[in-house]
C-alpha positions in Angstrom: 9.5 11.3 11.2 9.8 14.6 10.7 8.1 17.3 13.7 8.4 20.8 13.6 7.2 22.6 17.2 6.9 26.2 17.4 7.4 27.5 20.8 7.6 31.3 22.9 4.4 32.9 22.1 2.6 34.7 24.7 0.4 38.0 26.1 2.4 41.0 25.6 1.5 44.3 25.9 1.8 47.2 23.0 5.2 48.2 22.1 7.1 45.1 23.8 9.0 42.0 23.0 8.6 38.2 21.9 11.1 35.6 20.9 9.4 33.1 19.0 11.6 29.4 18.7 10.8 26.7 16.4 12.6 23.1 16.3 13.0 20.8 13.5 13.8 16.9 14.0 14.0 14.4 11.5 15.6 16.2 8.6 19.0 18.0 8.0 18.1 21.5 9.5 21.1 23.0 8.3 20.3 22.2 4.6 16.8 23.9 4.9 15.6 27.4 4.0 12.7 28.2 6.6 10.1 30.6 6.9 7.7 32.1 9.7 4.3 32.8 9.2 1.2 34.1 10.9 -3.2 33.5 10.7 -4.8 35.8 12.7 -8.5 35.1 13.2 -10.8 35.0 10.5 -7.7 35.8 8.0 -5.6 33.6 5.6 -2.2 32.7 6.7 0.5 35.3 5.5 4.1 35.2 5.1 6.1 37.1 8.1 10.3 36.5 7.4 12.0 33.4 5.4 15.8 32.8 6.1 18.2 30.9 3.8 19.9 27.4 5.1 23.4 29.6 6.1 21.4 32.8 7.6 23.0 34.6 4.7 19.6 35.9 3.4 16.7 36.9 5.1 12.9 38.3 3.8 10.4 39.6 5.6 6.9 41.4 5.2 6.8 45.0 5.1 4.5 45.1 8.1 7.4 43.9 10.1 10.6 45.0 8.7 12.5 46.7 11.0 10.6 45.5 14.2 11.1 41.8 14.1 13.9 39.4 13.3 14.6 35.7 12.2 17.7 34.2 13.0 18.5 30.5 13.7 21.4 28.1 15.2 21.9 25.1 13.2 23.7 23.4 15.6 20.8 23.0 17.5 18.1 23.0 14.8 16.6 25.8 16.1 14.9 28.9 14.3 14.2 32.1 16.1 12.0 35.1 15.6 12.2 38.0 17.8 9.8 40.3 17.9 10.3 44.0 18.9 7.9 46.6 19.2 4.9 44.5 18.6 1.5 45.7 18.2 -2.4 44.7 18.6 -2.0 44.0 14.9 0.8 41.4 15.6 -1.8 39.3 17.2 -1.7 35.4 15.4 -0.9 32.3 15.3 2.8 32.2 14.3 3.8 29.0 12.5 7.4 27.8 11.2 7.5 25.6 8.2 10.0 24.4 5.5 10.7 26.2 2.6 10.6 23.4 -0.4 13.0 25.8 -2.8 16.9 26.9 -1.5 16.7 30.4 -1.6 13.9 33.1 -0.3 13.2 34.2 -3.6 11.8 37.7 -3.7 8.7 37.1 -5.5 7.7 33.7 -4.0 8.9 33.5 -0.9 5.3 34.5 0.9 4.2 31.5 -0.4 2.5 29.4 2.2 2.3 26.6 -0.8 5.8 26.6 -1.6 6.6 25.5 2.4 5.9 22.1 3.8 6.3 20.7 7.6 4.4 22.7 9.4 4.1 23.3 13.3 1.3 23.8 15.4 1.6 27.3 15.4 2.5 29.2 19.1 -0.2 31.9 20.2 0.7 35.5 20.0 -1.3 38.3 21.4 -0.5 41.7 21.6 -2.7 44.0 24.2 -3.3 47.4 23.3 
């Protein structure tokens, strides 16, 4: 049985820091290309970072580049997102899922359709 749970999320105040952690059971983590994303209220779910199975390649949406960062550990299954800088508009529900494809291809990678296994989400909110 595969279970995803997203965990870290929190009330943070403009301009600080979040590590987000998501943990995969039931399926070869290490194999997997993964991806973060993000619903904020009233808004459809939109892509945030995607990492390939080594680490070796990493995406992410222009409205974080440069402030946030996904990393994992696959000796421990884990997959991490910190989160610098953060702002009011950082404010969702942030959700790790399973990429279905190897790679974080450049056109597709946003995707919410092409990922499968998703978590629960952890809550973020950013005070301004």
């Amino acid at each position: 049985q595969v279970q995803v749970v997203e965990s870290g999320g929190g009330l943070v105040q403009a301009g600080g820091s979040l590590r987000l952690s998501c943990t995969a059971s039931g399926l070869t983590f290490d194999d997997l290309t993964m991806g973060w994303f993000r619903q904020a209220a009233g808004k459809e779910r939109e892509g945030v970072s995607c990492i390939s199975w080594s680490g070796s390649s990493t995406r992410y949406a222009d409205s974080v580049k440069d402030r946030f960062t996904i990393s994992r550990d696959n000796a421990k299954n884990t997959l991490f997102l910190q989160m610098n800088s953060l702002k009011p508009e950082d404010t969702a529900l942030y959700y790790c899922a399973r990429r279905q494809y190897t790679y974080c291809s450049r056109s597709s990678w946003i995707n919410a359709d092409e990922y499968i296994y998703w978590g629960q989400g952890t809550q973020v909110t950013v005070s301004s």
